[in-house]
N, C-alpha and C positions, 0 to 999 in steps of 0.2 A: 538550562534547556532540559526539559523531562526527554531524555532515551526513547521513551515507551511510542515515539511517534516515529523514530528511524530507528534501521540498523544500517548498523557502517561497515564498511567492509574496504579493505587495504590488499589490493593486488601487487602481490610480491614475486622479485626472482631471488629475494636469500640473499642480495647484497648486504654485506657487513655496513657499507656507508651508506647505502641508502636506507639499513634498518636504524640504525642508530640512529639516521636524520626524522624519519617517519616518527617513530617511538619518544623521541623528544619531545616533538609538536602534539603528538598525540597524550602525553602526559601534562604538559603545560596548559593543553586544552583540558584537562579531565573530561577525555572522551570514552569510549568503551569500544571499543574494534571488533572484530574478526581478520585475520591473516586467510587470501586466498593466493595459495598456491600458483603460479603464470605455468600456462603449456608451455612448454618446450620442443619445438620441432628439432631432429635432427637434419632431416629430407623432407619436402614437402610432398614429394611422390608417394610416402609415406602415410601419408594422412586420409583419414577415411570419409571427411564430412566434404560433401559435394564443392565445386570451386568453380565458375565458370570462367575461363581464361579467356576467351575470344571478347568475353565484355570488357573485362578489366583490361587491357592491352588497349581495347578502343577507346578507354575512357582517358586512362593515362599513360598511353606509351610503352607504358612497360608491363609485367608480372611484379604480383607481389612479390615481397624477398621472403624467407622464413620466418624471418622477425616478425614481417608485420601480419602474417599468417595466423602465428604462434599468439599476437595478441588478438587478435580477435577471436578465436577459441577460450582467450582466456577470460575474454569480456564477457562471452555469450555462458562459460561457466558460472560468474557470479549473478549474471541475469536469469538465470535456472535457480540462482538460490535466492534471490529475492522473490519469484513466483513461489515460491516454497513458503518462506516467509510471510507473507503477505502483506506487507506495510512498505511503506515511503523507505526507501533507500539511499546512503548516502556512498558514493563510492570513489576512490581515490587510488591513483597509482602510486608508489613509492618514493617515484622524484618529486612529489607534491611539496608546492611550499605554502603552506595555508593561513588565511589571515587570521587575525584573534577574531575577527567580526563574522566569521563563520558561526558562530553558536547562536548569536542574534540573527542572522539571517534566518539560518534552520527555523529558530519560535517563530517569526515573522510569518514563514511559508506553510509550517502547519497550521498553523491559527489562523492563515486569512484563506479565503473561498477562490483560489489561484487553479486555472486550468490549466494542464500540462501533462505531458507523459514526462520530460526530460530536460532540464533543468540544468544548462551549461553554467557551471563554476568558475572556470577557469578558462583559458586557449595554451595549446603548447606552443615552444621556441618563441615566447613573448617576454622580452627582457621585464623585472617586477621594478628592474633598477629605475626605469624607466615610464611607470604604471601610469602618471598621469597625463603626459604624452598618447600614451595609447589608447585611454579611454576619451581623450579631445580627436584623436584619429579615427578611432573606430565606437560611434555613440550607437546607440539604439533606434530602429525604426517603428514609431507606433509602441512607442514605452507606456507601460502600466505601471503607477507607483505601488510597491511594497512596505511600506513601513519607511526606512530614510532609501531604502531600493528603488531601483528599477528593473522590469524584465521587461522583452524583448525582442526582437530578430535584430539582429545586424542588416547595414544597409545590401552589402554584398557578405554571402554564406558562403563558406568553404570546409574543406576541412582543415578541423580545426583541435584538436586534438581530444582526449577523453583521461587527461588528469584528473580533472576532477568532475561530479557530476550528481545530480540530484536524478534518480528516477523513481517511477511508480512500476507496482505487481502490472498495470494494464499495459504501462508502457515499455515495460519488459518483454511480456507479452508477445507486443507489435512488431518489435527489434529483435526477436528469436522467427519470427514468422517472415520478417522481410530478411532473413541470413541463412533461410534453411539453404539455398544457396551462395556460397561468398560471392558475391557478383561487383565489389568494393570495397574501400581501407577501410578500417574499423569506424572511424571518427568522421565518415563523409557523413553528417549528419543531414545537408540538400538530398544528397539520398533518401534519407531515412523519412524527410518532410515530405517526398514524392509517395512512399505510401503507408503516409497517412497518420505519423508520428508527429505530435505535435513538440516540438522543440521550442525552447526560450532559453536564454539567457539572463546573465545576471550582472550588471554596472551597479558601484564598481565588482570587477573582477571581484575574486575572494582568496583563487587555487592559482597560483605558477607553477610552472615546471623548471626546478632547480637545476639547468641545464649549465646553466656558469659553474656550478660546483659538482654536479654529478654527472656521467656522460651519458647521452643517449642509448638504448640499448635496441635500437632502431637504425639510426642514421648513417651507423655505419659501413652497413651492406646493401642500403639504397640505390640506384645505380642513377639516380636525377636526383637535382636541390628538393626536398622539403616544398621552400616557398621563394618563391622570384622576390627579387629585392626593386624595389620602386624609386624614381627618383627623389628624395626627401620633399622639396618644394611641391612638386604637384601633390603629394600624399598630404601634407599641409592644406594645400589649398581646398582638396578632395573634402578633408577636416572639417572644415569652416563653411563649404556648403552644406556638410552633413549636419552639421551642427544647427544650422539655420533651418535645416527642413525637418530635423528632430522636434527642435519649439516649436513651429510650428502644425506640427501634429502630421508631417507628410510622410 
Protein backbone atom coordinates (compact mmCIF):
# COMPACT_ATOMS: atom_id res chain seq x y z
CA UNK A 1 0.00 0.00 0.00
CA UNK A 2 1.71 3.50 -0.92
CA UNK A 3 1.17 5.70 2.58
CA UNK A 4 1.11 8.74 0.36
CA UNK A 5 -2.90 8.29 -0.04
CA UNK A 6 -3.61 8.04 4.07
CA UNK A 7 -2.30 9.22 7.23
CA UNK A 8 -3.02 7.02 10.04
CA UNK A 9 -3.46 8.08 13.28
CA UNK A 10 -3.85 5.83 16.68
CA UNK A 11 -5.79 7.47 19.47
CA UNK A 12 -4.24 6.66 22.77
CA UNK A 13 -4.60 6.80 26.65
CA UNK A 14 -0.86 5.52 27.29
CA UNK A 15 -2.10 1.99 28.28
CA UNK A 16 1.04 -0.14 28.57
CA UNK A 17 -1.47 -3.18 27.18
CA UNK A 18 -3.06 -1.60 24.93
CA UNK A 19 0.26 0.15 23.48
CA UNK A 20 2.07 -3.02 23.25
CA UNK A 21 -1.15 -4.64 21.61
CA UNK A 22 -1.61 -1.51 18.95
CA UNK A 23 2.38 -1.50 18.15
CA UNK A 24 2.48 -5.19 17.43
CA UNK A 25 -0.19 -5.02 14.83
CA UNK A 26 0.98 -2.02 13.62
CA UNK A 27 4.46 -3.45 12.94
CA UNK A 28 3.24 -6.72 11.60
CA UNK A 29 1.37 -4.48 9.27
CA UNK A 30 4.34 -2.26 8.28
CA UNK A 31 2.16 0.62 8.78
CA UNK A 32 3.48 4.21 9.53
CA UNK A 33 1.28 5.95 12.45
CA UNK A 34 1.00 8.96 14.33
CA UNK A 35 0.17 8.59 18.32
CA UNK A 36 -2.81 11.04 19.37
CA UNK A 37 -2.95 11.98 22.60
CA UNK A 38 -7.03 11.04 24.23
CA UNK A 39 -8.47 14.20 26.36
CA UNK A 40 -8.92 13.51 29.66
CA UNK A 41 -11.68 14.96 31.59
CA UNK A 42 -11.34 15.29 35.10
CA UNK A 43 -15.03 17.04 35.67
CA UNK A 44 -17.17 17.78 32.88
CA UNK A 45 -18.21 21.04 34.42
CA UNK A 46 -14.95 21.70 33.61
CA UNK A 47 -14.83 21.81 30.04
CA UNK A 48 -15.23 24.67 27.85
CA UNK A 49 -16.57 23.23 24.34
CA UNK A 50 -20.46 23.91 24.24
CA UNK A 51 -22.60 20.47 25.36
CA UNK A 52 -26.24 20.64 25.01
CA UNK A 53 -27.69 18.51 27.84
CA UNK A 54 -31.44 18.77 27.56
CA UNK A 55 -30.89 16.94 23.95
CA UNK A 56 -28.81 14.26 24.99
CA UNK A 57 -30.98 13.15 28.19
CA UNK A 58 -34.00 13.14 25.54
CA UNK A 59 -32.24 11.08 23.18
CA UNK A 60 -30.93 8.70 25.69
CA UNK A 61 -32.08 8.86 29.14
CA UNK A 62 -29.28 9.83 30.58
CA UNK A 63 -25.98 12.67 30.41
CA UNK A 64 -22.89 11.64 29.08
CA UNK A 65 -20.46 10.17 31.55
CA UNK A 66 -16.82 11.84 31.41
CA UNK A 67 -15.49 9.11 29.49
CA UNK A 68 -17.65 9.53 26.73
CA UNK A 69 -17.27 13.37 26.79
CA UNK A 70 -13.46 12.99 26.91
CA UNK A 71 -13.81 10.82 23.71
CA UNK A 72 -15.40 12.87 21.61
CA UNK A 73 -12.91 15.88 22.21
CA UNK A 74 -10.53 13.54 21.42
CA UNK A 75 -12.01 12.44 18.14
CA UNK A 76 -12.94 15.94 17.04
CA UNK A 77 -8.90 16.54 17.92
CA UNK A 78 -7.69 14.24 15.33
CA UNK A 79 -10.48 15.41 12.89
CA UNK A 80 -8.78 18.98 13.28
CA UNK A 81 -5.63 17.18 12.27
CA UNK A 82 -6.63 15.59 9.25
CA UNK A 83 -8.21 18.95 7.97
CA UNK A 84 -4.77 20.12 8.43
CA UNK A 85 -3.47 17.27 6.60
CA UNK A 86 -5.40 17.23 3.83
CA UNK A 87 -5.70 13.73 2.53
CA UNK A 88 -7.81 10.41 3.37
CA UNK A 89 -7.49 9.51 6.82
CA UNK A 90 -7.22 6.29 8.56
CA UNK A 91 -8.02 6.32 12.34
CA UNK A 92 -8.01 3.84 15.06
CA UNK A 93 -8.52 3.57 18.81
CA UNK A 94 -6.03 1.57 20.74
CA UNK A 95 -8.22 -1.52 21.49
CA UNK A 96 -8.26 -1.98 17.87
CA UNK A 97 -7.92 -5.45 16.60
CA UNK A 98 -7.14 -5.16 12.77
CA UNK A 99 -7.43 -7.60 10.06
CA UNK A 100 -4.27 -8.36 7.79
CA UNK A 101 -6.91 -7.36 4.83
CA UNK A 102 -6.75 -3.86 6.10
CA UNK A 103 -3.97 -2.85 3.67
CA UNK A 104 -5.77 -4.30 0.51
CA UNK A 105 -8.85 -2.78 1.52
CA UNK A 106 -7.13 0.94 1.96
CA UNK A 107 -5.41 0.21 -2.22
CA UNK A 108 -8.88 -0.84 -3.03
CA UNK A 109 -10.61 2.59 -1.71
CA UNK A 110 -8.00 4.94 -2.90
CA UNK A 111 -7.88 3.68 -6.44
CA UNK A 112 -11.61 3.24 -6.94
CA UNK A 113 -14.08 6.42 -7.68
CA UNK A 114 -16.01 5.57 -3.93
CA UNK A 115 -18.14 8.32 -2.51
CA UNK A 116 -17.95 8.88 1.05
CA UNK A 117 -17.05 11.28 3.98
CA UNK A 118 -16.69 8.17 6.52
CA UNK A 119 -15.90 4.81 6.11
CA UNK A 120 -16.90 2.42 9.17
CA UNK A 121 -14.10 -0.24 9.73
CA UNK A 122 -15.15 -1.84 12.39
CA UNK A 123 -18.36 -1.88 15.18
CA UNK A 124 -17.48 -1.91 18.90
CA UNK A 125 -18.40 -4.68 21.81
CA UNK A 126 -18.79 -7.13 18.63
CA UNK A 127 -17.27 -10.39 19.58
CA UNK A 128 -14.33 -10.97 16.33
CA UNK A 129 -14.57 -14.66 17.88
CA UNK A 130 -17.54 -14.83 16.37
CA UNK A 131 -17.13 -12.48 12.98
CA UNK A 132 -19.02 -14.67 10.51
CA UNK A 133 -22.08 -14.84 12.57
CA UNK A 134 -22.17 -11.31 12.67
CA UNK A 135 -21.64 -10.37 9.34
CA UNK A 136 -24.85 -13.23 8.34
CA UNK A 137 -26.71 -10.95 11.09
CA UNK A 138 -26.09 -7.78 10.27
CA UNK A 139 -25.35 -7.65 6.02
CA UNK A 140 -25.53 -4.41 4.05
CA UNK A 141 -28.40 -2.57 2.65
CA UNK A 142 -27.82 -1.38 -1.03
CA UNK A 143 -24.13 -2.81 -1.12
CA UNK A 144 -21.61 -1.45 -3.70
CA UNK A 145 -18.90 -3.90 -4.60
CA UNK A 146 -15.28 -2.79 -3.74
CA UNK A 147 -12.62 -4.90 -5.03
CA UNK A 148 -13.56 -8.67 -3.04
CA UNK A 149 -15.62 -5.72 -0.58
CA UNK A 150 -18.61 -4.32 0.11
CA UNK A 151 -19.88 -0.94 1.35
CA UNK A 152 -22.83 0.05 2.58
CA UNK A 153 -25.60 1.14 5.34
CA UNK A 154 -26.73 -1.42 7.65
CA UNK A 155 -30.30 -2.36 7.53
CA UNK A 156 -30.86 -0.70 11.08
CA UNK A 157 -27.99 2.16 12.08
CA UNK A 158 -27.03 2.73 15.51
CA UNK A 159 -24.42 3.68 17.27
CA UNK A 160 -21.91 1.92 16.73
CA UNK A 161 -18.74 2.66 17.83
CA UNK A 162 -15.43 4.59 16.19
CA UNK A 163 -12.63 1.92 16.62
CA UNK A 164 -11.91 2.11 13.64
CA UNK A 165 -12.62 4.43 10.62
CA UNK A 166 -11.69 5.64 7.32
CA UNK A 167 -12.39 9.52 6.82
CA UNK A 168 -11.96 12.37 4.37
CA UNK A 169 -10.54 16.45 4.95
CA UNK A 170 -14.49 17.11 3.79
CA UNK A 171 -15.78 14.82 5.99
CA UNK A 172 -13.93 15.94 8.85
CA UNK A 173 -15.11 18.95 8.04
CA UNK A 174 -18.84 18.14 8.25
CA UNK A 175 -18.29 16.13 11.64
CA UNK A 176 -16.53 19.22 13.45
CA UNK A 177 -19.46 21.56 11.99
CA UNK A 178 -22.28 19.08 13.23
CA UNK A 179 -20.32 18.85 17.12
CA UNK A 180 -19.53 22.57 17.39
CA UNK A 181 -22.28 21.64 19.95
CA UNK A 182 -22.13 18.01 21.66
CA UNK A 183 -25.61 17.40 21.28
CA UNK A 184 -24.59 13.10 21.04
CA UNK A 185 -22.07 10.09 21.74
CA UNK A 186 -19.32 10.36 19.56
CA UNK A 187 -20.17 7.27 17.31
CA UNK A 188 -24.16 8.01 16.76
CA UNK A 189 -23.20 8.12 13.24
CA UNK A 190 -27.65 8.35 12.20
CA UNK A 191 -26.72 11.58 13.65
CA UNK A 192 -24.21 12.53 11.78
CA UNK A 193 -26.17 11.02 8.43
CA UNK A 194 -28.98 13.66 9.47
CA UNK A 195 -26.66 16.37 8.60
CA UNK A 196 -25.51 15.52 5.84
CA UNK A 197 -22.39 13.17 6.51
CA UNK A 198 -22.35 10.57 4.26
CA UNK A 199 -21.35 7.40 6.02
CA UNK A 200 -20.76 3.73 4.68
CA UNK A 201 -19.39 0.81 5.78
CA UNK A 202 -17.39 -1.92 5.13
CA UNK A 203 -18.31 -6.12 5.07
CA UNK A 204 -16.41 -8.06 5.90
CA UNK A 205 -15.71 -5.93 9.10
CA UNK A 206 -11.75 -5.36 9.06
CA UNK A 207 -11.31 -3.26 12.93
CA UNK A 208 -12.73 -5.22 16.42
CA UNK A 209 -12.51 -3.81 19.53
CA UNK A 210 -10.38 -6.20 21.67
CA UNK A 211 -12.77 -5.86 24.47
CA UNK A 212 -12.16 -9.81 25.62
CA UNK A 213 -8.62 -8.87 26.35
CA UNK A 214 -8.58 -5.20 27.02
CA UNK A 215 -11.14 -3.47 29.16
CA UNK A 216 -13.38 -0.69 28.06
CA UNK A 217 -12.33 2.68 29.21
CA UNK A 218 -15.99 3.75 28.73
CA UNK A 219 -18.24 1.19 30.01
CA UNK A 220 -17.55 1.43 33.22
CA UNK A 221 -18.96 4.71 34.40
CA UNK A 222 -22.05 4.34 32.12
CA UNK A 223 -25.04 4.34 34.09
CA UNK A 224 -27.36 2.01 31.21
CA UNK A 225 -26.11 -1.22 29.00
CA UNK A 226 -24.18 -0.22 25.79
CA UNK A 227 -26.50 -2.33 23.82
CA UNK A 228 -29.97 -4.41 24.58
CA UNK A 229 -29.27 -7.91 24.05
CA UNK A 230 -31.89 -9.73 21.53
CA UNK A 231 -33.37 -12.95 21.58
CA UNK A 232 -30.80 -15.19 19.41
CA UNK A 233 -33.63 -16.86 17.20
CA UNK A 234 -35.53 -13.81 16.07
CA UNK A 235 -31.87 -12.05 15.46
CA UNK A 236 -31.41 -15.15 13.22
CA UNK A 237 -34.45 -15.02 11.62
CA UNK A 238 -34.15 -11.06 11.44
CA UNK A 239 -30.57 -12.52 9.55
CA UNK A 240 -31.95 -14.42 6.89
CA UNK A 241 -34.64 -11.80 5.94
CA UNK A 242 -31.82 -9.30 5.63
CA UNK A 243 -29.95 -11.42 3.87
CA UNK A 244 -32.64 -12.08 1.24
CA UNK A 245 -33.37 -8.36 0.66
CA UNK A 246 -29.50 -7.67 0.49
CA UNK A 247 -29.57 -9.96 -2.89
CA UNK A 248 -32.01 -8.68 -3.86
CA UNK A 249 -30.92 -5.26 -4.01
CA UNK A 250 -33.66 -3.89 -1.32
Amino acid sequence: MSTKHFSIYVLTMRDETRIKSIERQMSDLTLTYQYIDATVLEDIEQMTHPINRNAIVKKYGRMLTKGEVSCFLSHRKIWQEVIAGGKLAVIFEDDALIDEDIKHFLDCLAMEPVAFDVVLLGHSKKDYRHKKMYHFLEPLKNGEPLGTYTLGRGFKTWPSGAVGYVITPAGAEKLLAASRTICCVLDDWPYYENKGVLVKEVRPLLVWEDFVNIASSLESDRQTPARKNFLFLARVVRGVMRNIKSRLGN
